[in-house]
C-alpha positions in Angstrom: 89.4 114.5 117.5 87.5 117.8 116.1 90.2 120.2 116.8 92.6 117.7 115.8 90.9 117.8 112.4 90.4 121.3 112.6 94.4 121.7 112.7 94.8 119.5 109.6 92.0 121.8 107.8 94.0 124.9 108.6 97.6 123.4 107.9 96.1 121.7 104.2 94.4 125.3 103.5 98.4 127.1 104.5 99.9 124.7 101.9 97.5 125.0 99.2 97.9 129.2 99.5 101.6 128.3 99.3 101.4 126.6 96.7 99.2 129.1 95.2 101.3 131.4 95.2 105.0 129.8 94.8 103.3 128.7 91.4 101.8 132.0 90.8 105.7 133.8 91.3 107.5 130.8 89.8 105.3 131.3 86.6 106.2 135.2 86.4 109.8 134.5 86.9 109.9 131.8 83.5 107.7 134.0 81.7 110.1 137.4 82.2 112.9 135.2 81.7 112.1 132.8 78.4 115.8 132.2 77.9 117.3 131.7 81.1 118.4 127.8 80.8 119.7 127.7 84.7 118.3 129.1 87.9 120.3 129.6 91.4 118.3 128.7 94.0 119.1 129.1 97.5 117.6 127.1 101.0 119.2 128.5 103.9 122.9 128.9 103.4 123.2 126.8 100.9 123.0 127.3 97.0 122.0 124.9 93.7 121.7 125.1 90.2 119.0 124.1 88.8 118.0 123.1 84.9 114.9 125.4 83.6 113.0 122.6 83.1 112.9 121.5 86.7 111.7 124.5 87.7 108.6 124.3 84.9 108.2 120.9 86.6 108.0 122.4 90.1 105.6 125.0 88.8 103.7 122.5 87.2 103.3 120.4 91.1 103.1 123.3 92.8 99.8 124.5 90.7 98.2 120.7 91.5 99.0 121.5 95.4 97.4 124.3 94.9 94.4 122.2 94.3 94.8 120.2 96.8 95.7 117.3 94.4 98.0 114.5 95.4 101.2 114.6 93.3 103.4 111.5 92.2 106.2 112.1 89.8 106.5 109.4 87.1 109.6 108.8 84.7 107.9 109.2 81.0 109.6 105.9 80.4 108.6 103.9 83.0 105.7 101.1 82.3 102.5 100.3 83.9 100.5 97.6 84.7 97.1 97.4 83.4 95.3 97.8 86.6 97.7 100.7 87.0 96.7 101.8 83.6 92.7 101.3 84.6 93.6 103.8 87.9 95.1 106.6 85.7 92.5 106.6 83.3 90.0 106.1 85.4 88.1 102.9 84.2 87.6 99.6 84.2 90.7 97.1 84.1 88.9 95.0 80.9 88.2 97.7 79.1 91.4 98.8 79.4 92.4 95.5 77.9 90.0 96.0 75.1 91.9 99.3 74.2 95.2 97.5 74.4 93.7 94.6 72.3 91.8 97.2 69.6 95.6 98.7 69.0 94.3 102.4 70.6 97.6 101.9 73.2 100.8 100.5 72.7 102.0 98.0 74.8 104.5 94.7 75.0 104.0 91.5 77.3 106.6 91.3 80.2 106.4 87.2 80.6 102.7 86.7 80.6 101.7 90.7 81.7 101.0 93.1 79.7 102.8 96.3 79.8 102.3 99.9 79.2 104.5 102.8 78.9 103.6 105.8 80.8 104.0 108.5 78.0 102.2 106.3 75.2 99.7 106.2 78.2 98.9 109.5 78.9 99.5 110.5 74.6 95.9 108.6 74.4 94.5 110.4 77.5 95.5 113.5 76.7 94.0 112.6 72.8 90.7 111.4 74.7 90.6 114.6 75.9 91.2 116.5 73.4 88.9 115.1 71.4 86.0 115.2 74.1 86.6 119.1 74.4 85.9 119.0 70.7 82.6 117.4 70.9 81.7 119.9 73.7 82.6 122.6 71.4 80.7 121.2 68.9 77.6 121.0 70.8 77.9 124.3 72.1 78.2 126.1 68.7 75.1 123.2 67.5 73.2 124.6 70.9 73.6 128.1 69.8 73.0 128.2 65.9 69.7 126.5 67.3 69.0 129.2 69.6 68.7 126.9 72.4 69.9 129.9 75.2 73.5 128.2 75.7 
């Protein structure tokens, strides 16, 4: 069972440097080329075209293999439960409700469930977040005009 484990250690740390570096070359290649719309990509023998912006997408999964994060693709307007909602956001299911009921997300009832799109969904998360690296800065700068050594 160890060496089993040992050969999923070695085959997770292969994929993440992989990734590591697909994303690290795929970056370079968007940045040198800002108005290329189209990309030819080739597997084997055979060839696709491919729109720029799946390739910034591909980038973008390849850099959370990297970490070793678990990737799901998600259709920006697809909907989501609330316990779905709780998950991404990583809370509670009723306070997820609360924010639904306080008007902070948009949402619609499907029958008797409440619904949330996936973009107006990660909008607040990504406003949450925002707004917490604000108050961090803010400390910060408060920290050092006190002369508190941060």
């Amino acid at each position: 069972m160890l060496a089993e484990n040992e050969g999923r250690h070695g085959e997770e740390a292969e994929v993440k440097a992989l990734a590591q570096e697909s994303a690290t070359e795929l970056s370079r290649l968007l940045q040198r080329l800002p108005g290329v719309d189209r990309a030819t990509v080739r597997l084997d023998h055979d060839t696709i075209i491919m729109p720029r912006r799946a390739l910034e997408l591909l980038r973008e999964v390849l850099a959370y293999m990297a970490k070793g994060n678990a990737v799901t693709v998600v259709p920006t307007h697809a909907e989501v439960t609330t316990q779905q909602a709780a998950g991404l956001l990583n809370v509670s299911r009723p306070h997820v409700i609360k924010l639904l009921n306080d008007g902070k997300i948009p949402f619609h009832y499907a029958g008797r469930h409440r619904r949330i799109r996936y973009d107006d969904l990660m909008d607040y998360k990504a406003k949450q977040r925002k707004g917490s690296l604000e108050a961090m800065e803010d400390l910060q700068r408060q920290a050092q005009e006190e002369d508190m050594g941060y």
